[in-house]
BAPALUM-59303 format. One record per residue (C-alpha): x, y, z; residue number from 0; residue in three letters. Coordinates in pm, 1 decimal. Each point is the difference from the previous one (the first is absolute). Layout:
{u:X&v:Y&w:Z&donu:NUM&balum:ALA}
...
This chain:
{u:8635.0&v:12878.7&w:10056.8&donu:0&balum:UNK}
{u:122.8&v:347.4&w:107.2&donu:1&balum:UNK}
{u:73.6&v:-122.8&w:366.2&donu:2&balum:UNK}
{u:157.8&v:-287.3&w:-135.1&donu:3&balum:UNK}
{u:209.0&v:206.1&w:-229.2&donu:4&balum:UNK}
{u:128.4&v:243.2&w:260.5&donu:5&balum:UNK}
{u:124.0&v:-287.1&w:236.6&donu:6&balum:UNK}
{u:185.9&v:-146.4&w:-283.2&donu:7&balum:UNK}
{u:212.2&v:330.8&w:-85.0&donu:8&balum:UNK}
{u:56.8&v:47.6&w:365.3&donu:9&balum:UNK}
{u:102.9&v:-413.3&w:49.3&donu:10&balum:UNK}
{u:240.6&v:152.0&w:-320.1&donu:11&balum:UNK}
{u:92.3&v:290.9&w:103.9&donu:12&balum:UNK}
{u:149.7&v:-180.8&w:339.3&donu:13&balum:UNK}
{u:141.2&v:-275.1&w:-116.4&donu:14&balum:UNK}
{u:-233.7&v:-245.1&w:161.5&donu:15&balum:UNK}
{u:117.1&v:98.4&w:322.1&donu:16&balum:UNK}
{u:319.5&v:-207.2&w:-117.3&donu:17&balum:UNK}
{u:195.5&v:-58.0&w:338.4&donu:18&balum:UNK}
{u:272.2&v:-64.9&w:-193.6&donu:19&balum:UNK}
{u:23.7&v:333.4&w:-195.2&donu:20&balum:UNK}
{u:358.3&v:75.7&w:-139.3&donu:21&balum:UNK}
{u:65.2&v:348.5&w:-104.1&donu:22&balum:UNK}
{u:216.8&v:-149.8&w:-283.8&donu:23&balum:UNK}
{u:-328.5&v:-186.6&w:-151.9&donu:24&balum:UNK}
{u:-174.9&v:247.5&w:-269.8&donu:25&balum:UNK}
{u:-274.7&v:-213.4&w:35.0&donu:26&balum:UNK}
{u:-62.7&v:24.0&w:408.1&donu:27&balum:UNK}
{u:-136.0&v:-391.2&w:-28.3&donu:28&balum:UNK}
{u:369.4&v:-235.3&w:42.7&donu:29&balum:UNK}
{u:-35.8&v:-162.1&w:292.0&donu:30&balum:UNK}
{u:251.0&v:-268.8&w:191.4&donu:31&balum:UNK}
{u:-304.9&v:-253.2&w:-47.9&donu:32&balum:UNK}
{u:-83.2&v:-110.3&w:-371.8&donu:33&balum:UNK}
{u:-309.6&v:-173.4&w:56.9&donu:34&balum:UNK}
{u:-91.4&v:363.0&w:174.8&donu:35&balum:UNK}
{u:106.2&v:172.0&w:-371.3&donu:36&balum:UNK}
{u:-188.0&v:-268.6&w:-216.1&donu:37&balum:UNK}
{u:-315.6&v:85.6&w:209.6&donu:38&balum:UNK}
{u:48.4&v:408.1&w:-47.2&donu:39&balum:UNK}
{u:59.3&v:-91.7&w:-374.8&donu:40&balum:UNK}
{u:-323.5&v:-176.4&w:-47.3&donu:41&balum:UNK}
{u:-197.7&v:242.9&w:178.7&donu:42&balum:UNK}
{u:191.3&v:270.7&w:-239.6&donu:43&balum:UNK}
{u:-150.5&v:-195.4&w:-287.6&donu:44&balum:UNK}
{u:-288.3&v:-65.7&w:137.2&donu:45&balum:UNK}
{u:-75.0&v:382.0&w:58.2&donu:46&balum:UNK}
{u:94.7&v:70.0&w:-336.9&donu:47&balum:UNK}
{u:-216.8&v:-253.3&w:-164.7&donu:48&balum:UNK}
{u:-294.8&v:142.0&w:252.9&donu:49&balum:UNK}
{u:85.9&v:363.7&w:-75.1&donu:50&balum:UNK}
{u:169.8&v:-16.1&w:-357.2&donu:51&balum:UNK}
{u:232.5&v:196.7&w:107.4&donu:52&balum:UNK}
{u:348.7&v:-119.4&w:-110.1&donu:53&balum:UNK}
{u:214.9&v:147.7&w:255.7&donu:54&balum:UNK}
{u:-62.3&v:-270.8&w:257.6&donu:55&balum:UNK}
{u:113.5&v:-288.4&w:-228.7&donu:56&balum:UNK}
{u:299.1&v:159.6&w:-160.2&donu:57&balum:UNK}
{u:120.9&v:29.9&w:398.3&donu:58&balum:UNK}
{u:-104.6&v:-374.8&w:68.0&donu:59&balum:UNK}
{u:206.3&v:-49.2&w:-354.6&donu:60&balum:UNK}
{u:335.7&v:194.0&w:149.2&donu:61&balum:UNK}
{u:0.1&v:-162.8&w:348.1&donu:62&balum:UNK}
{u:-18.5&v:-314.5&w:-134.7&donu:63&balum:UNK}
{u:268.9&v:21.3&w:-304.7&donu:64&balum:UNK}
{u:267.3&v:204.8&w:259.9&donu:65&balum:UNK}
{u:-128.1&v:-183.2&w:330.6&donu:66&balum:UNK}
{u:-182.6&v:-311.3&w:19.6&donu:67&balum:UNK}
{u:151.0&v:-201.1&w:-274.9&donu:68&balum:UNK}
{u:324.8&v:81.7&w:20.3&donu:69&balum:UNK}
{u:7.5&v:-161.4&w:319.1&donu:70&balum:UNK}
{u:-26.8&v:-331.8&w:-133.1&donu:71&balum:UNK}
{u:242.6&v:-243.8&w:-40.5&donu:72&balum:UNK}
{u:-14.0&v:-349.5&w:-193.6&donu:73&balum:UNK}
{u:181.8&v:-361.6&w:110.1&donu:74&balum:UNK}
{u:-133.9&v:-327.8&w:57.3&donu:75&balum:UNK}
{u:-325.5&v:73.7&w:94.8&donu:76&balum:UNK}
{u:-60.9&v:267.1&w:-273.3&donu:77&balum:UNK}
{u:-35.4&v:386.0&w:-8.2&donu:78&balum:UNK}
{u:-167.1&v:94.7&w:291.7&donu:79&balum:UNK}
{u:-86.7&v:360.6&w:206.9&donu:80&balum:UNK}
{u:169.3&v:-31.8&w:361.9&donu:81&balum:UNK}
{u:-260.7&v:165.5&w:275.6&donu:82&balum:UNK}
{u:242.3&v:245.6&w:123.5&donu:83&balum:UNK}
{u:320.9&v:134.0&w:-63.1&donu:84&balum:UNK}
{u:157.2&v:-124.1&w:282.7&donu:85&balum:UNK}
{u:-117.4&v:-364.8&w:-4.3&donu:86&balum:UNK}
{u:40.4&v:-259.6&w:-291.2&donu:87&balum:UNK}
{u:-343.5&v:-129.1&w:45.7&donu:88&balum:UNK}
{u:-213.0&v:-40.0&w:-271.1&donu:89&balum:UNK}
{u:-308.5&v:-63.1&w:59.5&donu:90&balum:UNK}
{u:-349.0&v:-37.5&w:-192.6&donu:91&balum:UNK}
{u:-135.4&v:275.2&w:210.0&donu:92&balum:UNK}
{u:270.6&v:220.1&w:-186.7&donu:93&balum:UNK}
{u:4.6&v:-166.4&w:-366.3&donu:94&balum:UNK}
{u:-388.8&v:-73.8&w:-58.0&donu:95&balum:UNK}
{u:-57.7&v:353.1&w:24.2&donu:96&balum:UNK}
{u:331.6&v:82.4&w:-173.8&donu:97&balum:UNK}
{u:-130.1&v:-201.5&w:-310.5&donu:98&balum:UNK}
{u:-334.3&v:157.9&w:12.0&donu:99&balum:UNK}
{u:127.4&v:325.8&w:-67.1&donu:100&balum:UNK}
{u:208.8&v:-126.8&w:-250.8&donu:101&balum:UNK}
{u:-298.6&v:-132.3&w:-184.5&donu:102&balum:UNK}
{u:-203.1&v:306.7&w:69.5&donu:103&balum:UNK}
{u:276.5&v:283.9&w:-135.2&donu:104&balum:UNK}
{u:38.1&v:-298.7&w:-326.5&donu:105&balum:UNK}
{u:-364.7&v:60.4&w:-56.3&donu:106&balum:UNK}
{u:34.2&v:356.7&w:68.2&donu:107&balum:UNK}
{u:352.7&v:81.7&w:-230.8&donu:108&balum:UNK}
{u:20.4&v:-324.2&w:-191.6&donu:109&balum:UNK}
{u:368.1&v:22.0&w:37.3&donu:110&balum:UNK}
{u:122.1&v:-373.8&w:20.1&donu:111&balum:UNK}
{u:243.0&v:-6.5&w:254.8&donu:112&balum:UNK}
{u:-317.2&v:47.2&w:238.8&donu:113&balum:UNK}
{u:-143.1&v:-317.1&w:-109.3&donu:114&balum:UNK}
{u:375.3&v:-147.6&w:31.9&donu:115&balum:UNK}
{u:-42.1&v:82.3&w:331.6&donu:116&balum:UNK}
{u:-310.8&v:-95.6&w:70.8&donu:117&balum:UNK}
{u:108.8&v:-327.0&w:-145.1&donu:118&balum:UNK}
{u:319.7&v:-70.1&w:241.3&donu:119&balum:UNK}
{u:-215.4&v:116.3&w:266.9&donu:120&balum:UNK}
{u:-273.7&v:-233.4&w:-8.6&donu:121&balum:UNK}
{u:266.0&v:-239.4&w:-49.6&donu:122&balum:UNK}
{u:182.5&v:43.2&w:346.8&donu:123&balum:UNK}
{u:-345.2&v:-6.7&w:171.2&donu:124&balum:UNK}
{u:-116.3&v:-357.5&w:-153.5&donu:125&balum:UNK}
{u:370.4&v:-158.4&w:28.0&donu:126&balum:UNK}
{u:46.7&v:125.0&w:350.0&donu:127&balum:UNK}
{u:-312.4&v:86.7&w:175.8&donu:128&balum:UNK}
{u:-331.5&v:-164.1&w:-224.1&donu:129&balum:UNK}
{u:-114.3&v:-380.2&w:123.8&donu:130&balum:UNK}
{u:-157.3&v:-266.9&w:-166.8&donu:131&balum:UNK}
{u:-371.3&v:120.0&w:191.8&donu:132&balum:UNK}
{u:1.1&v:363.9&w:-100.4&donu:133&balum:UNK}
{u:188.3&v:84.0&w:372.5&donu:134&balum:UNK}
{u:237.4&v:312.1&w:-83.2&donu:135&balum:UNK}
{u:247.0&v:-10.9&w:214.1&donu:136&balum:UNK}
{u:6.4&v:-87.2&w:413.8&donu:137&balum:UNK}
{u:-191.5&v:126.3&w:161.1&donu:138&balum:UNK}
{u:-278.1&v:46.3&w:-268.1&donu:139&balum:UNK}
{u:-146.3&v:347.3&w:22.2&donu:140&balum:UNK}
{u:-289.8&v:128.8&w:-193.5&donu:141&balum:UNK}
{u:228.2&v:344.0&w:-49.6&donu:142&balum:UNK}
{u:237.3&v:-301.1&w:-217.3&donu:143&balum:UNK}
{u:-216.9&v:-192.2&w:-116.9&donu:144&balum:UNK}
{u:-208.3&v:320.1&w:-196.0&donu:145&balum:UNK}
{u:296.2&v:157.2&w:-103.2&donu:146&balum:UNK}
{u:137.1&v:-286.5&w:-191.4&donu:147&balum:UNK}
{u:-363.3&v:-128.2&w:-115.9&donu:148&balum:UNK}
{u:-47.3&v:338.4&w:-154.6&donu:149&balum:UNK}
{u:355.7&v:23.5&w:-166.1&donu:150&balum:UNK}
{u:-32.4&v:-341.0&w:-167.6&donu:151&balum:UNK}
{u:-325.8&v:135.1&w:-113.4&donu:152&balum:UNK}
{u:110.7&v:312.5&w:-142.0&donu:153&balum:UNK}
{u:241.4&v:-195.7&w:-194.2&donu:154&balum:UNK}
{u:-232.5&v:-239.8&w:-136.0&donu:155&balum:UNK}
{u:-170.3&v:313.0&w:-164.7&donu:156&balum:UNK}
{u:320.4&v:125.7&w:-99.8&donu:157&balum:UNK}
{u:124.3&v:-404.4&w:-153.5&donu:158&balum:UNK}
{u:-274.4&v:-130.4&w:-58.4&donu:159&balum:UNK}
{u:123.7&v:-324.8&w:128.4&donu:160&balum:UNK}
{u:-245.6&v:-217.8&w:234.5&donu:161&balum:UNK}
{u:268.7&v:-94.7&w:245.9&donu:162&balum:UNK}
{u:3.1&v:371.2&w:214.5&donu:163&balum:UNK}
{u:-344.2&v:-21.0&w:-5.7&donu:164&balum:UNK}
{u:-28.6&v:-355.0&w:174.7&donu:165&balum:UNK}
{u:247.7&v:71.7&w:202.8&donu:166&balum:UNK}
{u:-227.0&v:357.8&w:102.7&donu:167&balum:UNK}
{u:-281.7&v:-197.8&w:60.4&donu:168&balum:UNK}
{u:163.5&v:-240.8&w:246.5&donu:169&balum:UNK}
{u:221.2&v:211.2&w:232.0&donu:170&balum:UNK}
{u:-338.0&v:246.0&w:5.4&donu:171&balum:UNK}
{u:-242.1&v:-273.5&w:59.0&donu:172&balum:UNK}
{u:253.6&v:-143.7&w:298.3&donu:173&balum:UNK}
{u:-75.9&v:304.0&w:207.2&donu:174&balum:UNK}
{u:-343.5&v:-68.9&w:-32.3&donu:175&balum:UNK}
{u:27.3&v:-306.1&w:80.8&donu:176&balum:UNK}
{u:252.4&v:-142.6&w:152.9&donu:177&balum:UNK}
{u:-14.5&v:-43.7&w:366.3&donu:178&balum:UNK}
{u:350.2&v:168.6&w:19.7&donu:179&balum:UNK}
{u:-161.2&v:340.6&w:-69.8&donu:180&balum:UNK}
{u:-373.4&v:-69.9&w:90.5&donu:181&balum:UNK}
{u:-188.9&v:-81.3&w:366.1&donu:182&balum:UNK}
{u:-323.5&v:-130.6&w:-24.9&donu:183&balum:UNK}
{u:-42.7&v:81.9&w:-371.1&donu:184&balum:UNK}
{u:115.5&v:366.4&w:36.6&donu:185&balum:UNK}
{u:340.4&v:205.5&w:-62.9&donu:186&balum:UNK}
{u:190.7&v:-98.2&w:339.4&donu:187&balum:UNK}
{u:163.2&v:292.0&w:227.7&donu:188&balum:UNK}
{u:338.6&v:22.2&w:-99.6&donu:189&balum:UNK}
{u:144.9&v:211.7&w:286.9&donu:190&balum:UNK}
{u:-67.9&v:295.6&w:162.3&donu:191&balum:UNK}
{u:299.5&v:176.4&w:-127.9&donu:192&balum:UNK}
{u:-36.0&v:289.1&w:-253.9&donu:193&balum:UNK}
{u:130.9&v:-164.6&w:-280.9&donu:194&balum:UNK}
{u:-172.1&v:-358.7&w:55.5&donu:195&balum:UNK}
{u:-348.7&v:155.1&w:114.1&donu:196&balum:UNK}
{u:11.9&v:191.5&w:-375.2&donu:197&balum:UNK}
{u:71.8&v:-312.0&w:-215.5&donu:198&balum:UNK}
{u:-374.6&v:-88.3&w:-74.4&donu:199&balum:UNK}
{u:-37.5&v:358.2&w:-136.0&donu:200&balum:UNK}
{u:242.4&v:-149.4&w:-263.9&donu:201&balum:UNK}
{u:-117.6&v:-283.1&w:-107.7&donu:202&balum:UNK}
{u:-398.6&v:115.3&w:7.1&donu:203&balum:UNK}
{u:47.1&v:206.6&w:-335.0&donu:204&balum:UNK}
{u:248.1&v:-266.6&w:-203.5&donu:205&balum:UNK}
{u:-270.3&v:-290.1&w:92.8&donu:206&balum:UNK}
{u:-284.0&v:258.4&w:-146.7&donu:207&balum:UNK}
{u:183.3&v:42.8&w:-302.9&donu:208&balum:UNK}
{u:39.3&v:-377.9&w:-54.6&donu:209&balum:UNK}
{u:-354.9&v:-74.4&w:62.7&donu:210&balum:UNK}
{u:-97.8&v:294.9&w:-261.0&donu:211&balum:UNK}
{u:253.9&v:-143.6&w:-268.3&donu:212&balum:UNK}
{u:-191.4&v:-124.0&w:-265.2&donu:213&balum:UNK}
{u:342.3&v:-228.5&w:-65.6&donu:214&balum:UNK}
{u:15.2&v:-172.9&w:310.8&donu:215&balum:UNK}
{u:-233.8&v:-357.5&w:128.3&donu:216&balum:UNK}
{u:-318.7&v:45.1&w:-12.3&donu:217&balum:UNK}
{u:-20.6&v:-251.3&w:325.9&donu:218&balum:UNK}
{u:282.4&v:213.2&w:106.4&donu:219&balum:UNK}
{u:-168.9&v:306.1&w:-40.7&donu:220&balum:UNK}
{u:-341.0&v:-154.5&w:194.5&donu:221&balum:UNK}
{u:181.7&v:-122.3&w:313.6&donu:222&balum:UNK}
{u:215.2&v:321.8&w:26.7&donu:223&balum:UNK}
{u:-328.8&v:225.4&w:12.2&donu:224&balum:UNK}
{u:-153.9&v:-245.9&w:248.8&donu:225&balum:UNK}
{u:295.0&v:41.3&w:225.5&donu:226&balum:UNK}
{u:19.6&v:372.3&w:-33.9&donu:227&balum:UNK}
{u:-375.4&v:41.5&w:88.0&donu:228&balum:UNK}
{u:11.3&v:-235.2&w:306.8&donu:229&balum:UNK}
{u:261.9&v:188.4&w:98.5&donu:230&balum:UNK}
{u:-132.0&v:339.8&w:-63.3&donu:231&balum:UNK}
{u:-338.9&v:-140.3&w:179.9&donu:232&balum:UNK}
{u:230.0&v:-60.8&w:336.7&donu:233&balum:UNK}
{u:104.5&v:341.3&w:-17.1&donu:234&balum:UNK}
{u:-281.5&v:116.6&w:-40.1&donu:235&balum:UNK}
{u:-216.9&v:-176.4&w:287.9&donu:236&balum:UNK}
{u:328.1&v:81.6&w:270.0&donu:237&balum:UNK}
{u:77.2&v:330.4&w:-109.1&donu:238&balum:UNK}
{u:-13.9&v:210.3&w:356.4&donu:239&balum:UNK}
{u:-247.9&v:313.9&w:-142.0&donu:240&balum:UNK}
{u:-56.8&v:146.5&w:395.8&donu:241&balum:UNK}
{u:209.0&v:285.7&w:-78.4&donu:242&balum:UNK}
{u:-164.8&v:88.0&w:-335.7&donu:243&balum:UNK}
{u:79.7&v:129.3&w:-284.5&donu:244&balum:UNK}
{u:267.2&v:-133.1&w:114.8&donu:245&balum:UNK}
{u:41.5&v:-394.8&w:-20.7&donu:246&balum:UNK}
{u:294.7&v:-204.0&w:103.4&donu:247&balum:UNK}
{u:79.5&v:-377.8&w:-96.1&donu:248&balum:UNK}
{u:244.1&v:-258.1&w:157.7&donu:249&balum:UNK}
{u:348.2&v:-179.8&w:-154.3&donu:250&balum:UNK}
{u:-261.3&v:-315.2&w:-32.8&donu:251&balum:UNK}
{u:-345.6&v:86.5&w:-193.9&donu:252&balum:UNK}
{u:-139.3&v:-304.4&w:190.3&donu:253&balum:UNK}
{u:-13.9&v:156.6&w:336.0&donu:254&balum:UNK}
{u:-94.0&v:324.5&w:128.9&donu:255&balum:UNK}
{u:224.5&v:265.7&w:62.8&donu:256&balum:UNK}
{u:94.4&v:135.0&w:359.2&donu:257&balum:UNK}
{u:-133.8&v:346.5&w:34.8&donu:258&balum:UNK}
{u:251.8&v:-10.5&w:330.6&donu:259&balum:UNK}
{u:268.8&v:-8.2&w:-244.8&donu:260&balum:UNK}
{u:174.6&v:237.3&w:-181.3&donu:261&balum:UNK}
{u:-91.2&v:-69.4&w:-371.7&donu:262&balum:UNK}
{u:289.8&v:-70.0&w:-259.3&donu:263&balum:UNK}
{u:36.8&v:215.0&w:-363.4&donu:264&balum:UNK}
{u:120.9&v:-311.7&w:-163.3&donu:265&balum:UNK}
{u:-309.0&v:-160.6&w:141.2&donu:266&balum:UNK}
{u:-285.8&v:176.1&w:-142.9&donu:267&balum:UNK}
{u:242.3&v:79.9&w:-294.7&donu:268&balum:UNK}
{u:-72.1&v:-396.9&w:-69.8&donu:269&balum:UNK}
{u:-361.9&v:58.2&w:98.5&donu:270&balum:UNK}
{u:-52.1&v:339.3&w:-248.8&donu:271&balum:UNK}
{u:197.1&v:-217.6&w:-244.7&donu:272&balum:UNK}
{u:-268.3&v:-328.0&w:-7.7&donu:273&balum:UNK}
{u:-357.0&v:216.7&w:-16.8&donu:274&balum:UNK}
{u:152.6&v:221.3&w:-273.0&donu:275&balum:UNK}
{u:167.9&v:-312.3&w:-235.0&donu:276&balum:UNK}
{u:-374.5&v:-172.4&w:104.8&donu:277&balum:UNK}
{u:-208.9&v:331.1&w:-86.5&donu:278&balum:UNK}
{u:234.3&v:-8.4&w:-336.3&donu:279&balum:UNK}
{u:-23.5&v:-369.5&w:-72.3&donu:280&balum:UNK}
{u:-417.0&v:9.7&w:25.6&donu:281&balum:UNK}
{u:-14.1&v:302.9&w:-150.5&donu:282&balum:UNK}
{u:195.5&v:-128.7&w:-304.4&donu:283&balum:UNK}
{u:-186.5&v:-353.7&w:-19.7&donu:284&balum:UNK}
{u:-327.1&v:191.2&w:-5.7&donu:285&balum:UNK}
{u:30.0&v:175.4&w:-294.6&donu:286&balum:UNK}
């Protein structure tokens, strides 16, 4: 917990490495790319909820008031977050996790205008981007598909109402199961670009969550932990361990990965990401 603690000050202390620092931002988080602040914001809460230290959420809570939703804009499609501030794109990659943090800082401040947000958010997302099958937007990528999943779950908890939490279990159980986002039965490869290679690391921890929500279908719940298992158990049998302790896994966890290649962060980021939400999940169902 120590180690853990130090990397978070220093992540803090340096803004996240924020490419986009401006020395007019008191924060040292706004960036040109919004889905880039809604991500630093729910790591902020997230290390505040892990540390209980309130510092990191009351940050999350200033870039989002002064920078993330004041960048939206409402007409006939709704209110939605545009991806950058030089495009008018908006995109579910940008407003699922826009309305998760929303949700989260409503849970965490209980001021409404959160949940209004939250609201209008997940609102532009299922009139613009959600289909009929659980498909969030085109392509479907497990990185959208988990980050809107877990938002409409959050606000189910938050409502109460049984509609965010059907619509959680679909759009999660698609990238299970779809053969948009699977091959063979396992998470496909979704690119070997930073960004793409790091999207199962996303969803991993929003389908664990599901599957350990007492709230959520049962049969649900069952074929979720299946699917994370199977996949784990690929990973597992074509993890490359010749260069032990250190282990290296491939953009696909049905096939082996190259030790003539140069391995990707994002990649074993998405690996590290499906044995820890496993090791959680079966550590939680066996108590």
């Amino acid at each position: 917990a120590a180690t853990y603690r130090t990397y978070f000050e220093r992540w803090y202390a340096n803004h996240a490495n924020n490419y986009h620092r401006n020395p007019s931002d008191e924060t040292g988080f706004l960036n040109d790319f919004t889905d880039d602040m809604c991500w630093i914001c729910l790591t902020l809460i997230h290390l505040s909820e892990a540390t209980g230290d309130e510092k990191f959420a009351q940050t999350a809570k200033i870039v989002y008031d002064k920078y993330i939703i004041t960048r939206a804009w409402t007409d006939d499609k709704g209110t939605g977050l545009p991806w950058n501030t030089t495009q008018n794109d908006r995109n579910a990659c940008t407003n699922s996790p826009g309305c998760l943090v929303a949700a989260k800082l409503y849970q965490r401040y209980g001021d409404g205008n959160y949940l209004s947000d939250a609201k209008k958010l997940y609102e532009y997302v299922v009139n613009n981007s959600y289909n009929a099958d659980g498909r969030v937007e085109e392509p479907p990528l497990t990185y959208t598909q988990g980050t809107f999943g877990e938002a409409c779950r959050q606000l189910y908890h938050i409502t109460q109402e049984q509609s965010y939490m059907a619509i959680a279990e679909q759009v999660i159980s698609y990238a299970f199961t779809s053969t948009r986002c699977t091959n063979k039965g396992f998470l496909r490869d979704e690119g070997t670009d930073m960004n793409q290679s790091i999207f199962k690391a996303v969803l991993i921890p929003y389908a664990v969550n599901l599957v350990l929500d007492d709230a959520a279908s049962g049969t649900v719940r069952n074929t979720l932990t299946l699917k994370l298992q199977d996949n784990a158990e690929a990973l597992r049998k074509n993890m490359d361990r010749t260069q032990w302790p250190a282990m290296y896994c491939n953009y696909y966890w049905g096939s082996s990965f190259n030790s003539a290649n140069i391995a990707s962060m994002g990649a074993q980021a998405s690996g590290a990401s499906l044995m820890e939400g496993v090791a959680r999940l079966e550590a939680a169902q066996a108590k």
